[in-house]
N, C-alpha and C positions, 0 to 999 in steps of 0.2 A: 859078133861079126857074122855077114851072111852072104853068102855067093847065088848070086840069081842069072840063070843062063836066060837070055833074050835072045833071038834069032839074030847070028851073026855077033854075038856077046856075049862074053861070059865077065862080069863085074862081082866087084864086092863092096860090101855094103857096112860099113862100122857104126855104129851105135855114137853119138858123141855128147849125151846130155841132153839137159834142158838150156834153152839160155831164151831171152826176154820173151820168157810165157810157152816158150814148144819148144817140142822133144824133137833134138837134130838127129840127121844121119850125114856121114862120109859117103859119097861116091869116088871109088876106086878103079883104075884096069886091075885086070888079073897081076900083070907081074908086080905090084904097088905091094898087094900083100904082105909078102915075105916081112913088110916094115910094121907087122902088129908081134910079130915075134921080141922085140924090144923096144918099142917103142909103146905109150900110149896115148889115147887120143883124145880131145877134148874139143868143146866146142869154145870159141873164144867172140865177144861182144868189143866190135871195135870203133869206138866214138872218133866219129869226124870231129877233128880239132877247127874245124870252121865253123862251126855250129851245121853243117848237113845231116844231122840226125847218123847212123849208125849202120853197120854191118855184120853179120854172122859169117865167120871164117873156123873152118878146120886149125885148130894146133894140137901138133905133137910133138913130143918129149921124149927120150931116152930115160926108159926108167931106170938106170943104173947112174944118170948125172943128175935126177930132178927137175922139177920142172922150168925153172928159168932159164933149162938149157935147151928149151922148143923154140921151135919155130912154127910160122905157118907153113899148112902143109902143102898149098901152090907152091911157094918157095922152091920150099926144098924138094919138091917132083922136079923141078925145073931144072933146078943146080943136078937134081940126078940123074937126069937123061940128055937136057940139053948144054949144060954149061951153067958157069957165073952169072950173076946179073949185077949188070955196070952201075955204078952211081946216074942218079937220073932217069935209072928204069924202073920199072915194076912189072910183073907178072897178074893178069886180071883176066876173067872168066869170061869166054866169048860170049855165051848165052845167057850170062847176069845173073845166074843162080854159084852163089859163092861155095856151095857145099859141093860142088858136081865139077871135083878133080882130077877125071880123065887127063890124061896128056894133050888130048885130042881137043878138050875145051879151054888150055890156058894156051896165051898169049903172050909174047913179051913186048911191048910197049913206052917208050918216051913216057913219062911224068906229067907231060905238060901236052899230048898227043891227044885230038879229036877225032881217035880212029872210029868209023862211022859202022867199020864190022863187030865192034863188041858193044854188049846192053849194058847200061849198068842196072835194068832189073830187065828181065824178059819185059816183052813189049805188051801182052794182052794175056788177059786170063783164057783164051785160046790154048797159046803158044806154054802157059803153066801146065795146064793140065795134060796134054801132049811132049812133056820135056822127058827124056828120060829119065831124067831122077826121080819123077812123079812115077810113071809106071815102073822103075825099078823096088820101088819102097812100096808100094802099094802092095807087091808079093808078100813083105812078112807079115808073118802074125800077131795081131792085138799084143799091146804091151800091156799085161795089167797091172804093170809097177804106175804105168801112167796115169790109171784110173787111180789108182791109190795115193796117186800125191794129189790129185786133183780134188780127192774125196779128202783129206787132210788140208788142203786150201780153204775148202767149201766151210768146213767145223773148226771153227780159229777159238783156241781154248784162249781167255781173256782173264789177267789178272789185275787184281787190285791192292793197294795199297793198307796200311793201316786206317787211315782215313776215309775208307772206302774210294777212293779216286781212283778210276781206271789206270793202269800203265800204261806208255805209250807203246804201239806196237810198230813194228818193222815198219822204217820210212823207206815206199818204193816209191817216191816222186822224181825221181832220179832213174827210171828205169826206162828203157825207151825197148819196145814190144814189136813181136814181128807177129803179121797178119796170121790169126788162128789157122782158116781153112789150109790144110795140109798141100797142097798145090801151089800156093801164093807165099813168094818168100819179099813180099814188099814190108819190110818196116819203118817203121814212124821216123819223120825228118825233123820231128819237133815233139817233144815229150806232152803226152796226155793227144796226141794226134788223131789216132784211131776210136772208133765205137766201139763201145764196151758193151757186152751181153746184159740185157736189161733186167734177166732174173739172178743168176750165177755171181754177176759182176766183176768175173775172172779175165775171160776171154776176151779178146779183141780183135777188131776185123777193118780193114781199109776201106771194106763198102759193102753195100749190100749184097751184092752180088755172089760174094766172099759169105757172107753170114747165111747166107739161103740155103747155096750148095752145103754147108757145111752142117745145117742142122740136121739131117739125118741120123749122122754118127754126133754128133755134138749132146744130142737131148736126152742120150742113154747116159750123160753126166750130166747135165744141167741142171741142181738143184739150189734152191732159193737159197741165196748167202744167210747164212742163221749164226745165231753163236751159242757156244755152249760155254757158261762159265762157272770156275773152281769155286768160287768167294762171292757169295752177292754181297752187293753193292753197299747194304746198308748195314753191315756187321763188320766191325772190322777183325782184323786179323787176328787179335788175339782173342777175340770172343768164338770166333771160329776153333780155335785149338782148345779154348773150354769146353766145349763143346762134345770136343772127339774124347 
């Protein structure tokens, strides 16, 4: 957790994970805090049951009940300052960035309500990169746990069978990806939506625009997908342990 004073703000900032391809943060007010003292935080991937592709939401948990006793964390800011929310409502982010849970950026709203003052994504990569959740995160410092997973993404140790047959690795066709560049929190409304980085083949980005701004910091990771494996192909497995 990190607290970043801005003029006229003093905010906190909680750390919540990776989820579909990037490292999230919580935006907090000051009094919000107090709820890292038992609580923790997590980033949560929430599939529109319509098929509208997906969402990145704050949950948190009481770590003394576990986790299936979280909620999301609009929610519960909401129930803790302003009251209940009715069957038929929901609580939704003025400025369309779901991570940036100020009191001052949620909303309570009808279910069924075309309130024309809330986004459901920020409107232009302008309005991203000017939000304050951009310039609030943009204060911490390089996470190098993230180059590190990203450098463990890049080097996918590959094994094989007795028969030399590859195994299948992790099915991520089921995964739906939010736009790489750190400022753009648009994700994919339809799985395999976005551009993949054409060297890495990690990353993904909603447009170019997004991929441009982002290659500066991007290409001090960008290394050609290669693979390193345990067992070639053409020994099998027990000829390998003869071997040793």
């Amino acid at each position: 957790m990190d607290e970043t004073d801005l003029p006229g703000f003093k905010l906190g900032i909680v750390r919540l994970g990776r989820a579909a391809g990037k490292l999230k943060y919580v935006l907090l007010d000051e009094r919000d805090l107090e709820l890292l003292e038992c609580h923790a935080f997590e980033a949560r991937l929430d599939i529109d049951r319509d098929g509208n592709g997906a969402k990145i939401y704050a949950y948190a948990f009481d770590i003394n009940h576990g986790r299936n006793s979280g909620r999301f964390v609009h929610d519960m800011l909401w129930e803790r300052h302003c009251g209940g929310i009715a069957p038929q409502w929901k609580v939704v982010h003025r400025n369309g960035i779901t991570v940036d849970n100020r009191l001052e950026n949620l909303k309570l709203v009808a279910e069924c309500s075309q309130d024309h003052d809330v986004l459901e994504e920020p409107s232009n990569k302008t309005n991203r990169e000017q939000s304050l959740y951009w310039i609030a995160i943009q204060q911490i410092p390089s996470d190098p746990v993230e180059g590190q997973t990203l450098e463990r993404i890049y080097h996918v140790t590959r094994f094989y069978n007795a028969n030399g047959v590859p195994l299948q690795e992790q099915d991520e066709t089921s995964l739906f990806y939010e736009c790489h560049y750190p400022p753009c929190t648009n994700i994919e409304k339809q799985l395999r939506e976005f551009s993949i980085c054409g060297r890495c083949q990690n990353v993904r980005y909603c447009g170019a625009y997004c991929q441009q701004k982002d290659w500066l910091s991007h290409k001090c990771l960008c290394l050609e997908r290669r693979y390193i494996t345990d067992l070639e192909p053409d020994k099998s497995f027990m000829d390998c342990l003869l071997e040793r």
